[in-house]
C-alpha positions as CSV (number, residue, x, y, z in Angstrom):
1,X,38.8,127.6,188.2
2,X,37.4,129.4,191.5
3,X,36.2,127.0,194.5
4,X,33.2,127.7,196.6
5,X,33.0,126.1,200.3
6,X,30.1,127.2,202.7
7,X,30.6,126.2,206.4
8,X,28.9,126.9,209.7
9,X,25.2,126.2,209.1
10,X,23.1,123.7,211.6
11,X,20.1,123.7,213.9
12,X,19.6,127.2,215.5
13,X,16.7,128.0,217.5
14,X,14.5,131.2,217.1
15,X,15.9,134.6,218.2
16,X,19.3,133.1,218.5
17,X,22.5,133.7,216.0
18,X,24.7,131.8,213.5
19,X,27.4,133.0,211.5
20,X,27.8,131.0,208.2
21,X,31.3,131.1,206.3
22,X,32.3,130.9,203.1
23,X,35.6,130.4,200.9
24,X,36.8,130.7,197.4
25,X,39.9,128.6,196.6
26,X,41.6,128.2,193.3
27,X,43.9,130.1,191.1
28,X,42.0,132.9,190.2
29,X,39.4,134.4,193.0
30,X,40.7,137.9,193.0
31,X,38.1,140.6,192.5
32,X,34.7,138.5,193.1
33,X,31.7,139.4,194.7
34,X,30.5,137.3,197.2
35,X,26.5,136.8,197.8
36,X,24.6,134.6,199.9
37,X,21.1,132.8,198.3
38,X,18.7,130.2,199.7
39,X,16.1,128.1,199.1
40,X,13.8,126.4,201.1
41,X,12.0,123.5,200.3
42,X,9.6,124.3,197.5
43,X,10.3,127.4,197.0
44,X,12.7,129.3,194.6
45,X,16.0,130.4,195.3
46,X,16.2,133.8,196.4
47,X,18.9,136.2,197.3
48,X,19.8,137.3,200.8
49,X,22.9,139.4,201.0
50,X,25.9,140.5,199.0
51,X,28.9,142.2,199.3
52,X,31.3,143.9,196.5
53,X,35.1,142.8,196.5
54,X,36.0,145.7,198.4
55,X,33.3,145.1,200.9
56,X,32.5,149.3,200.4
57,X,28.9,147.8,198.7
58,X,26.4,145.6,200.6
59,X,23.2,144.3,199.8
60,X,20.2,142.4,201.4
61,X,17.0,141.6,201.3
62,X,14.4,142.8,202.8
63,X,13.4,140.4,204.7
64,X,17.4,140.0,206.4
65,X,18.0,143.8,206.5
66,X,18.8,144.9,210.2
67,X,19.0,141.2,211.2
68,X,22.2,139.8,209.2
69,X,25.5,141.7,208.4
70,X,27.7,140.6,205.2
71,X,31.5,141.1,205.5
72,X,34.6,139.7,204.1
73,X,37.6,138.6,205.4
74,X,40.8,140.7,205.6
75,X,42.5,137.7,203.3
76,X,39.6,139.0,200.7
77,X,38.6,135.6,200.0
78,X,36.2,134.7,202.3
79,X,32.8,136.1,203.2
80,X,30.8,135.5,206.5
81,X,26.8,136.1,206.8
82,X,26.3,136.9,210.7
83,X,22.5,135.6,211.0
84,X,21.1,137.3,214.4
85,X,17.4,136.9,215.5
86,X,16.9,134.2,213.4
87,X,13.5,133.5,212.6
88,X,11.5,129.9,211.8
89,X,11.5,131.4,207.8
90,X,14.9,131.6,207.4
91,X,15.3,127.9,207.3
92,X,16.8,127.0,204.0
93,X,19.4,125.8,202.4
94,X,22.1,128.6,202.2
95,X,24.2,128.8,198.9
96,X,27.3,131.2,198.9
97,X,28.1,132.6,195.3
98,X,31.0,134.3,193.8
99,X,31.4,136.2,190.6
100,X,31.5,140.0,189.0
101,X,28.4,141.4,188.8
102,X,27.9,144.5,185.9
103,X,25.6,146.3,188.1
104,X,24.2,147.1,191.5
105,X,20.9,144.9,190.3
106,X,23.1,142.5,189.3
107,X,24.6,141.9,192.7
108,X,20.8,140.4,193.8
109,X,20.5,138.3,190.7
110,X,21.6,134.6,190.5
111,X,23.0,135.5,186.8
112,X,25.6,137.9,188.5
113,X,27.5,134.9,189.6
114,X,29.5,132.3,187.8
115,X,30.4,129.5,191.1
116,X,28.6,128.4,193.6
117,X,29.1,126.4,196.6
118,X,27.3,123.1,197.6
119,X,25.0,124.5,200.3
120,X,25.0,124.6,204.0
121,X,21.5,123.8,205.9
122,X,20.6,125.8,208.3
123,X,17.5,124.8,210.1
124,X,15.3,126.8,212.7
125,X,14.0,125.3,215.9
126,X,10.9,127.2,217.5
């Protein structure tokens, strides 16, 4: 059974950065891929960013590329989303994801995961 524990989201205010955290516990982490989603209110979760177990593969979305940076943590099981220039629409909740993706499209799919964490808010003051 894997853990997922998100930390680090709160109130940020447009243009400035946050760096959200995430950890796997449990017997049995080694060799997942780690992905950030969100959803905002109303609106479908969507994926953000992703990164492969031996952080050589990243992904993001479109809308994050150039402004957030994926990594992992030398310890392998955590992942950290560095959020700069954070704009009014990336207010969501922020769900961190871990599992083994087939594929490269699977790495941006909610299927390609198996545990999630509980969510961390991050909300954008303008």
């Amino acid at each position: 059974q894997v853990e997922v524990v998100e930390s680090g989201g709160g109130l940020v205010q447009a243009g400035a950065s946050l760096t959200l955290s995430c950890a796997l516990t449990g017997r049995s982490w080694s060799s997942y891929a780690l992905a950030w989603f969100r959803q905002a209110p109303g609106q479908d979760r969507e994926f953000v960013s992703a990164i492969s177990w031996g952080g050589d593969a990243t992904y993001y979305a479109d809308s994050v590329e150039g402004r957030f940076t994926i990594s992992r943590g030398s310890a392998k099981n955590t992942a950290f989303l560095q959020m700069n220039d954070v704009k009014p629409e990336d207010a969501a909740v922020y769900y961190c994801a871990a599992g083994r993706p087939w594929s490269s499209g699977d790495y941006t799919m909610p299927t390609g995961y198996d545990y999630w964490g509980q969510g961390s808010q991050v909300t954008v003051s303008s």
